[in-house]
C-alpha positions in Angstrom: -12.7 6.6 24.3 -10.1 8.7 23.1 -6.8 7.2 23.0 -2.9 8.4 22.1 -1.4 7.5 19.1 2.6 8.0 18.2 2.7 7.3 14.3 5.6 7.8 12.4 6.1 8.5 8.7 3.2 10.6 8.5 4.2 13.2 5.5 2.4 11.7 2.8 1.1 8.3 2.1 -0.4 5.9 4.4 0.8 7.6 7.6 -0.4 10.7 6.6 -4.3 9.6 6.2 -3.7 6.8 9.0 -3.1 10.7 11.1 -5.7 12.5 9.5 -8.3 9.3 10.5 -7.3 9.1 14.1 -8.2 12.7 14.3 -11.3 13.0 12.7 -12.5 9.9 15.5 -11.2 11.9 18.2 -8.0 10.7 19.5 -4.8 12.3 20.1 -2.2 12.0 17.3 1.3 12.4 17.7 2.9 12.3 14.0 6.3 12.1 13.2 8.2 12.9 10.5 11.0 14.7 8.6 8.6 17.2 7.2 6.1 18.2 9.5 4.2 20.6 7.4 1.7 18.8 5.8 0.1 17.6 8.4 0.1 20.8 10.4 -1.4 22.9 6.9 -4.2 20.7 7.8 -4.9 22.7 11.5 -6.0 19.8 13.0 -5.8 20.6 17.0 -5.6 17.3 17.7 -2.6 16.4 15.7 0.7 17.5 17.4 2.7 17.3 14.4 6.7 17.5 15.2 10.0 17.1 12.7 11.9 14.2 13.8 14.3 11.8 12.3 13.9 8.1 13.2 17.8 8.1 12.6 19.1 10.5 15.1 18.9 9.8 19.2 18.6 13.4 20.1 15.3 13.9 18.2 14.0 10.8 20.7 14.7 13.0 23.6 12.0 15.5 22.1 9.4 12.9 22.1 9.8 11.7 25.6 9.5 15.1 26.8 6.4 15.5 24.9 4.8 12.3 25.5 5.8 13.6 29.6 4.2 17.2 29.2 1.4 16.5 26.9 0.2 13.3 27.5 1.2 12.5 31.3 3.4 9.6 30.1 0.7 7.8 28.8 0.9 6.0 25.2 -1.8 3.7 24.0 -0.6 2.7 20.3 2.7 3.0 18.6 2.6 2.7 14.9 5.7 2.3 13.0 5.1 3.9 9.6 8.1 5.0 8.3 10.0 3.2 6.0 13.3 4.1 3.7 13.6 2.5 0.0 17.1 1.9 -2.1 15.7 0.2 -5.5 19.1 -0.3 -7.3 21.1 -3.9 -8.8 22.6 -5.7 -5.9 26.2 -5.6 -7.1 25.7 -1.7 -6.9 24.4 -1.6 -3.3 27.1 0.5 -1.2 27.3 -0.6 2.5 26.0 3.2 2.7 23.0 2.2 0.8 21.9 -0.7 3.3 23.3 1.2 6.5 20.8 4.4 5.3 17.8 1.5 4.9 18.0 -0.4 7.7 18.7 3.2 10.1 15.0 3.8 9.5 13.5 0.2 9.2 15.0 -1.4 11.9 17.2 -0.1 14.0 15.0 3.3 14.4 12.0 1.1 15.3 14.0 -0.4 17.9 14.7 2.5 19.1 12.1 4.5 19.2 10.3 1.2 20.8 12.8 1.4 23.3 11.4 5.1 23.8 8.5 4.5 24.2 7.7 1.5 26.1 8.2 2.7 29.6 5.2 5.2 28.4 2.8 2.1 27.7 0.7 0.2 29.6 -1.3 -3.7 29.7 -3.2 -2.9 26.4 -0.7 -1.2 24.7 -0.2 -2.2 21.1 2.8 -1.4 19.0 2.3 -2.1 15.0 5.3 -2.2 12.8 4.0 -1.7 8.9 6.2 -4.3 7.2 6.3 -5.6 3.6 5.3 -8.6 1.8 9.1 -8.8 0.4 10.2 -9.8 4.2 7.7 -12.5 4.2 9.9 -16.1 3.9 8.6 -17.2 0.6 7.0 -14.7 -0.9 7.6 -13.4 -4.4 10.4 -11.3 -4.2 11.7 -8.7 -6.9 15.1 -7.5 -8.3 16.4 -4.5 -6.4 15.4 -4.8 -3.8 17.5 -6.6 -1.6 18.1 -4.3 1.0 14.6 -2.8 1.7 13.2 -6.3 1.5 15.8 -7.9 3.6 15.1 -5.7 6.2 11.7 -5.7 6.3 11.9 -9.0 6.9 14.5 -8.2 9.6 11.7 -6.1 11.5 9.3 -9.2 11.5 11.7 -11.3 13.3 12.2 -8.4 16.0 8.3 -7.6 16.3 7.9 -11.3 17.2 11.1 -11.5 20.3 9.1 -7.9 21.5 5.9 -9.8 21.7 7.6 -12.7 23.6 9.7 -10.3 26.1 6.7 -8.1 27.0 4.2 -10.7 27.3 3.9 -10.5 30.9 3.4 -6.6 30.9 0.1 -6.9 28.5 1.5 -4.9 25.6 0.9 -6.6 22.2 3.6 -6.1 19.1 2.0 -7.2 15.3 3.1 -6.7 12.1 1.2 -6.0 8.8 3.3 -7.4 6.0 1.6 -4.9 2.7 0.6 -5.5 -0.9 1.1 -3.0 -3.0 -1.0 0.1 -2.3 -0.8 3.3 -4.2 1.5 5.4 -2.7 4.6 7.6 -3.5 6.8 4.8 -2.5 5.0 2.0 -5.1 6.2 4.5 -7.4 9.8 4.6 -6.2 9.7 0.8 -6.4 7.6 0.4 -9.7 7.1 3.2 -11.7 3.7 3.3 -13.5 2.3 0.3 -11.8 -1.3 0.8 -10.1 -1.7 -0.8 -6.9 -5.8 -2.1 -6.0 -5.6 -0.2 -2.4 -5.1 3.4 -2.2 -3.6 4.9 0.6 -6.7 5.9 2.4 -8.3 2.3 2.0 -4.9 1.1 3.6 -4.8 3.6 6.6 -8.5 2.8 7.3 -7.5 -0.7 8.0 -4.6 -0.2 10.2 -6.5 2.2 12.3 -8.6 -0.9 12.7 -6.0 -3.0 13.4 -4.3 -0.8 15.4 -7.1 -0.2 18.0 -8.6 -3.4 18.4 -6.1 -6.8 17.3 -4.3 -6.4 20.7 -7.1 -8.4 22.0 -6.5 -10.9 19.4 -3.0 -11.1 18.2 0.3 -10.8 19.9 3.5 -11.6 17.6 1.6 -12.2 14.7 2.7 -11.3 11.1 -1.1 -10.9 8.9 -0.3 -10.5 5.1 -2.3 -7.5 4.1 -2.2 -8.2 0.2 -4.7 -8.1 -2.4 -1.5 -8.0 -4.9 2.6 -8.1 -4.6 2.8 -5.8 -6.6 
């Protein structure tokens, strides 16, 4: 059964295939990033493509309408995809570096959450694609204090959503990542090779994303063959 999917962070990477394998099974993707193009070079008709900053409350207004007009209000998963990376010394970290990091990984999936949850329904799941740097006790690495800190910021959130919204059936997980081999890795750790490509780690979302509702609600999985 076809179902809708709002994705964001879908230019390259992970969200990118995670779009481009929702589609090919038949459901109705919604993908949402900065750069829109591409995903629509593709042609896919059912991938509505649309240029949209996690950052700025106006562009929210565009998905609502959407979501109204296209989908008659309906949304059946949220993925949150999109994540921003500073990789610099500590004692160099502006307050402009961590305020630009934590815009996209936390407080735009709080709001864009806030969006879209009077759109969802008992069975609707919302994923938030976290990092194994957020997990308490992990191994952590130099640089990268703000990204990690608020990835582990957006855990903590994912599991008061999964309290609150309990009673209304709609489930909120996390996948804390490994390294996987995407353009962000690099960012992070140039010229190291991940053991997952992107395509092996959108595959599993999808999974994830369709069926662990039934199973899991406010649960953190490590997804990690290697850090990095």
């Amino acid at each position: 059964m076809s179902k809708n999917i709002i994705i964001t962070g879908t230019s390259r990477g992970i969200g990118f295939e995670m779009a481009r394998q929702f589609a090919a099974e038949g459901h109705q993707v919604l993908a949402l990033s900065r750069n829109e193009k591409p995903l629509k070079e593709l042609g896919v008709d059912n991938i509505h493509s649309i240029s949209f900053d996690i950052t700025k409350a106006e562009d929210l207004n565009k998905i609502s309408a959407f979501v109204k007009a296209e989908w008659e209000g309906f949304v059946d998963v949220l993925i949150h995809n999109a994540g921003a990376l500073v990789s610099k010394p500590f004692e160099e970290l502006s307050q402009a570096d961590f305020e630009q990091v934590y815009a996209v990984n936390v407080f735009g999936v709080a709001t864009l959450t806030q969006a879209i949850l009077p759109f969802m329904k008992p069975g609707g799941h919302v994923v938030t694609v976290s990092s194994m740097g957020g997990i308490q006790g992990s191994v952590k690495f130099a640089g990268l204090a703000a990204y990690s800190s608020s990835k582990g910021a957006v855990i903590t959130l994912s599991e008061l959503l999964a309290e609150e919204y309990k009673e209304q059936g709609i489930a909120f997980n996390v996948l804390a990542l490994g390294a996987v081999q995407t353009e962000m890795l690099e960012e992070a750790f140039p010229g190291y090779q991940a053991p997952l490509s992107a395509e092996e780690m959108a595959a599993y979302i999808k999974n994830f994303a369709l069926t662990a509702n039934k199973f899991y609600n406010g649960k953190v999985l490590q997804v990690s063959a290697s850090t990095p």
